[in-house]
C-alpha positions in Angstrom: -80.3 1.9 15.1 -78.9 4.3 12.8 -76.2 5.8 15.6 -75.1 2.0 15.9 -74.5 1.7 12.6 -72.8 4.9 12.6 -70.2 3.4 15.7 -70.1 0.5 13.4 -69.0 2.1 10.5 -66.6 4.7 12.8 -64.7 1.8 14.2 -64.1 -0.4 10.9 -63.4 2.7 9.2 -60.9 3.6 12.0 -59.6 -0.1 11.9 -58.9 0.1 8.3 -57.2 3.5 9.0 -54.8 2.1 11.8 -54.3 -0.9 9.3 -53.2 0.8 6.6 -51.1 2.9 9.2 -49.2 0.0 10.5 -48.6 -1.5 6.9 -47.4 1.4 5.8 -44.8 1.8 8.5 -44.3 -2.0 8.5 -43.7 -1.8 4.8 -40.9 1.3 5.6 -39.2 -0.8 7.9 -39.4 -4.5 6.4 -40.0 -4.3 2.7 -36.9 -4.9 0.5 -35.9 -0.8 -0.7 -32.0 -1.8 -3.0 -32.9 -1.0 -7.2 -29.5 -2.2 -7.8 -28.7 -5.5 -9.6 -25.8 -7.0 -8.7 -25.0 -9.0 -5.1 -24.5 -6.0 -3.3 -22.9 -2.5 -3.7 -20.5 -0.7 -1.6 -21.2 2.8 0.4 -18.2 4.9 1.3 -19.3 7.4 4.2 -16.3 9.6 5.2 -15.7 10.7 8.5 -17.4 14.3 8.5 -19.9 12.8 6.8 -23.6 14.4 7.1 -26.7 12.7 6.7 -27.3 14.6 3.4 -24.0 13.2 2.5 -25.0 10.0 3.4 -28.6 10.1 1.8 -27.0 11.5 -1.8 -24.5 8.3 -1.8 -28.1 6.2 -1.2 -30.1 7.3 -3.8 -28.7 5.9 -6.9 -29.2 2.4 -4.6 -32.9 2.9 -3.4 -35.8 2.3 -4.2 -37.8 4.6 -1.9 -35.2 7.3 -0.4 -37.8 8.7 2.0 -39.1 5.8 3.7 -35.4 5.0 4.2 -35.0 8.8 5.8 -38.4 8.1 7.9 -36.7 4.7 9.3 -33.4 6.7 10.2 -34.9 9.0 12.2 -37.3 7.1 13.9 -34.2 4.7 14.6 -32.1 7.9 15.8 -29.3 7.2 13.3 -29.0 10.5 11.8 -27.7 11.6 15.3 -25.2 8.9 15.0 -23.2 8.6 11.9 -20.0 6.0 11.4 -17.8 6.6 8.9 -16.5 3.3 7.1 -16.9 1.2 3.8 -20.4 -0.9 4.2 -21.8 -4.0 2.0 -25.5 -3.9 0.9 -27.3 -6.9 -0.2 -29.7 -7.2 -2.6 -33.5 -7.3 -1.3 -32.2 -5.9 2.2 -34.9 -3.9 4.0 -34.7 -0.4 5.7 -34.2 -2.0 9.3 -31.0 -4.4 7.7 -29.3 -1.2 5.5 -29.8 1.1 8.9 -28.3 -1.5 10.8 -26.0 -1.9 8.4 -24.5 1.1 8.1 -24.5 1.5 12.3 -21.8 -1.5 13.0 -21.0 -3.6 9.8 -18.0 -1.6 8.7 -15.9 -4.1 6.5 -11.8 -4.0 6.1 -10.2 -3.2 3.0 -7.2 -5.1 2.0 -4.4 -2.2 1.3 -1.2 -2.9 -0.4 1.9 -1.6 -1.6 5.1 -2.6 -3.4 8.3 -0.5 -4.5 8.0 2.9 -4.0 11.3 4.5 -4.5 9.7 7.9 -2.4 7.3 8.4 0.3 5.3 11.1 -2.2 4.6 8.1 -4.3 3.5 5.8 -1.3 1.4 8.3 0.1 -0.5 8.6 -3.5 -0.6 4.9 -3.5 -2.3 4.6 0.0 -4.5 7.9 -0.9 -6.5 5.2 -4.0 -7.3 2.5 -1.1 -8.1 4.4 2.4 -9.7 7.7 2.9 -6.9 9.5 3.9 -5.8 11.9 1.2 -1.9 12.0 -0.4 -1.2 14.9 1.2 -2.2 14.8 4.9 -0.1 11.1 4.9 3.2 12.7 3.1 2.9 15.3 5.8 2.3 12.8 8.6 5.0 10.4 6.8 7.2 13.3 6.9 6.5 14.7 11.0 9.7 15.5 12.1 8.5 14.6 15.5 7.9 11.4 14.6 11.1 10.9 13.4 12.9 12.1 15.7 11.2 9.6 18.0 11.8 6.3 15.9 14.9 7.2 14.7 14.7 7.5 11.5 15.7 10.2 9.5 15.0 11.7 5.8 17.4 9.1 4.3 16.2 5.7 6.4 12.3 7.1 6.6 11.9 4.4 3.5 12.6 1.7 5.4 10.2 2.0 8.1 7.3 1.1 5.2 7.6 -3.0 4.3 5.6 -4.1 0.9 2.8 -6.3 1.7 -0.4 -6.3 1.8 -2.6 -5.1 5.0 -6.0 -5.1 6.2 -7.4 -1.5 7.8 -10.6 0.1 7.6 -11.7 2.1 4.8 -11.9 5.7 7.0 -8.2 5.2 8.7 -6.5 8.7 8.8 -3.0 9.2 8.3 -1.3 8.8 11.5 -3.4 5.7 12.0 -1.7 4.2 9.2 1.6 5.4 9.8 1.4 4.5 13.1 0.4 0.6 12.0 3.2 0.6 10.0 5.5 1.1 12.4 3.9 -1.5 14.6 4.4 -3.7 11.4 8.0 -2.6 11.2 8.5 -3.9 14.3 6.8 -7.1 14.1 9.1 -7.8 11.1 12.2 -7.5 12.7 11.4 -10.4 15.5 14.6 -11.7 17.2 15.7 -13.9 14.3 16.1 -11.4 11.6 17.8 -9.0 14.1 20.6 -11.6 15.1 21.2 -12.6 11.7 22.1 -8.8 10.7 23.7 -8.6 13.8 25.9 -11.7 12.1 26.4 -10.0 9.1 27.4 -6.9 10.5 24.8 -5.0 9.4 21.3 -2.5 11.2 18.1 -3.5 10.2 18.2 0.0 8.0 21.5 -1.0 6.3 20.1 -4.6 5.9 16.8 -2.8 4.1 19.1 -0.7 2.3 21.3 -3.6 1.1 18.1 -5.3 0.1 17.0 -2.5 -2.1 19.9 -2.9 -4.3 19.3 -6.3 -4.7 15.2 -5.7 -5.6 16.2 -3.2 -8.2 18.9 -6.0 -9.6 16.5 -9.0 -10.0 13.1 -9.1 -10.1 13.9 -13.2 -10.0 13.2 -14.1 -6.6 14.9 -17.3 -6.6 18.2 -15.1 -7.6 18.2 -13.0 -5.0 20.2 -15.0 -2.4 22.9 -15.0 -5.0 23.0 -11.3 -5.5 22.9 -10.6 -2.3 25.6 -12.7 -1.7 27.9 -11.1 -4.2 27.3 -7.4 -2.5 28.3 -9.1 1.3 31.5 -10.7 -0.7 32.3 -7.3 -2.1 31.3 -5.6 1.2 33.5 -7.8 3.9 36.7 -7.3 1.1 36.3 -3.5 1.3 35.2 -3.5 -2.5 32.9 -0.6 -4.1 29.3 -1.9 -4.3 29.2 -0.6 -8.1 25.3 -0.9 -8.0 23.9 0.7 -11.0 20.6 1.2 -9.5 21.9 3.1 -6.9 23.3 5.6 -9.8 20.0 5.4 -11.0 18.3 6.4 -7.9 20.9 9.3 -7.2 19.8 11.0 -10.6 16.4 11.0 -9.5 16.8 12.3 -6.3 18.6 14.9 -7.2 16.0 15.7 -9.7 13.1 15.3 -7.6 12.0 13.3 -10.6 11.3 9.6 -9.6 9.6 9.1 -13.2 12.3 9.0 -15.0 13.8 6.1 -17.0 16.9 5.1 -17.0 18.1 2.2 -19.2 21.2 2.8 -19.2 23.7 4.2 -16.8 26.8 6.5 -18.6 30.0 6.8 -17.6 29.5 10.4 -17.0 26.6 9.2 -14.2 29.7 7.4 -12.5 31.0 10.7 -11.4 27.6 12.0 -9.6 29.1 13.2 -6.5 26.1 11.4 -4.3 26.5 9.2 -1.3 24.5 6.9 -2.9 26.6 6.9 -5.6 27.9 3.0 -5.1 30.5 3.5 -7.5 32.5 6.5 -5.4 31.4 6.1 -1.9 32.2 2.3 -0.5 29.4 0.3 2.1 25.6 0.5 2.1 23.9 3.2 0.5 22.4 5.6 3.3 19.3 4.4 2.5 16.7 2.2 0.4 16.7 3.2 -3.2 13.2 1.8 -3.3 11.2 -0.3 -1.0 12.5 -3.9 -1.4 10.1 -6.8 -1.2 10.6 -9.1 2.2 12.0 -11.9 -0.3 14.5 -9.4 -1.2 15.4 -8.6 2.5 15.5 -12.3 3.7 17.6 -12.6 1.0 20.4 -10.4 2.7 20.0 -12.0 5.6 19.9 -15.6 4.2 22.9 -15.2 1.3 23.9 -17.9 -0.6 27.3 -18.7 0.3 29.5 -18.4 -2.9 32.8 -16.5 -4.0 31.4 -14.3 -6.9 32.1 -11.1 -7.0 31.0 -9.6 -10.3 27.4 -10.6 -12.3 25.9 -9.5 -15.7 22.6 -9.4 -17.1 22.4 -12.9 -19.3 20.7 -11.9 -22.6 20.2 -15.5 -23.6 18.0 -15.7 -20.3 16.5 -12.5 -20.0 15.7 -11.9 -16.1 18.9 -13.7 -14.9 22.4 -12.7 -14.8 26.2 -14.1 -15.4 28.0 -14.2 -12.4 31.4 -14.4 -12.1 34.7 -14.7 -9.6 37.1 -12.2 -11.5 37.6 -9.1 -13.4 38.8 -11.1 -15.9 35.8 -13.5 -16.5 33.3 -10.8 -15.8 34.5 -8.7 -18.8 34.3 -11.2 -21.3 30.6 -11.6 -19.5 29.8 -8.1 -20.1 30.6 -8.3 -23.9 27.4 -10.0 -24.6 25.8 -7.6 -23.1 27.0 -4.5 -23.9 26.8 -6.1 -27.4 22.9 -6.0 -26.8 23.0 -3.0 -26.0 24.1 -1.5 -28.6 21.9 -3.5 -30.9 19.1 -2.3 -29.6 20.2 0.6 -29.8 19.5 1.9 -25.9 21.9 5.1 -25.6 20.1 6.2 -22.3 
């Protein structure tokens, strides 16, 4: 009777062990382990990531960090890290954040406007992907690559268009330089190409043309007009006279692209540059910055007009005075050089 007892007790004792067993490891697997309080938080894992790497990026999230390490072996992810940017819920289990992190690796939107130098692009890009600045200016840079796509250190600008563009968090350098061209290329579809072809003008010089006209008017709905002015000036032969390509000359011969300029001297008219609109006649070499695509369609959508000369308009601040002759143009300017003067802006 007693031995009975004693199988008795051996077997509920031994179910209570294999019960507590399985809750435990059910409770590892499908109990909520996230101690932060908002929606969800983001996990950056790079590409040489280790799992120590990705376990110390965990624990200011979890609730239990070990039963989350016992669930990624048994699951054989520690053999098989991804890098990427991944979204944890609230509440989520160790089974959802494992699965997670194996094949939910979310897009980041990337963008990028005016950069006047591929240095500053490539610290822009560095703050949103996990490429770093210096491994894209050198892949920016390859002359390889160049050589290849034709572009050289003047036109290497205009291969990059402003916009905004959806990659994963752990793209490396070429990949983005490489999806940039693609985008390049997807821009100039057969419509923009014949209208430049119209105007006379590459893709390059059209994206050159168009940086002139960014740094002119940030008024979008002024652009065409702008734009037309320069392709009146152009097709008579006439010096651009672009301050902002003055501008842009002083700072690349500095190496200085912080700089601000309010005002352009005479003395800057006499920078022996080719970008220097106000000695050397056509399109600058190059973009002076990287113009927006309204600012490109622009160019190749003037409106048609016979200005030839415009002004800042200090009564509308933004805008500018256009006008058909010298004449007209310098009583324009008075009002603002007036302004100028006022405000006392001597550089």
């Amino acid at each position: 009777m007693n031995l009975k007892k004693i199988l008795w007790a051996t077997a509920i004792l031994g179910l209570v062990i294999c019960g507590f067993i399985a809750y435990q490891i059910y409770s590892a697997i499908f109990s909520p382990n996230t101690q932060f309080n908002n929606d969800e938080a983001f996990v950056y894992i790079e590409s040489d990531a280790t799992f120590s790497d990705v376990t110390t990026s965990l624990e200011p999230l979890l609730k239990n960090l070990s039963t989350f390490e016992a669930v990624a072996k048994r699951k054989g992810y520690i053999a098989n890290i991804k890098a990427g940017k991944y979204a944890l819920k609230k509440g989520m289990n160790n089974n959802e954040i494992i699965n997670t992190l194996r094949s939910a690796n979310i897009p980041v939107q990337v963008s990028f406007n005016n950069q006047e130098s591929l240095a500053l692009l490539a610290g822009r890009i560095a703050e949103q992907i996990e490429a770093d600045s210096l491994s894209l200016l050198q892949t920016f840079n390859d002359p390889s690559f160049l050589e290849e796509t034709k572009f050289d250190d003047d036109t290497k600008l205009a291969m990059y268009i402003p916009n905004t563009y959806e990659f994963f968090w752990n793209t490396d350098a070429e990949s983005f330089r490489d999806r940039m061209r693609t985008e390049y290329d997807r821009f100039w579809n057969d419509e923009r190409i014949q209208k430049a072809e119209n105007l006379g003008l590459s893709p390059n010089e059209v994206i050159s043309l168009a940086a002139v006209v960014q740094k002119e008017t940030a008024k979008v709905d002024e652009r065409p007009r702008v734009a037309g002015v320069y392709l009146n000036r152009i097709r008579r032969g006439m010096l651009l006279q672009a301050d902002p390509t003055v501008i842009y000359a002083i700072k690349k011969e500095t190496g200085n692209y912080d700089t601000i300029i309010k005002r352009v001297l005479f003395r800057d008219l006499e920078m022996d540059s080719p970008y220097n609109t106000y000695k050397y006649t056509g399109v600058p070499p190059g973009p002076i910055t990287m113009p927006d695509i309204s600012s490109i369609d622009a160019v190749l959508n003037p409106e048609k007009h016979d200005y030839l000369y415009f002004v800042a308009d200090v009564s509308n601040f933004g805008y500018h005075i256009f006008a058909k002759s010298l004449a007209q143009h310098n009583r324009n300017k008075v009002q603002y050089t007036r302004w100028l003067n006022q405000q006392k802006v001597l550089r």
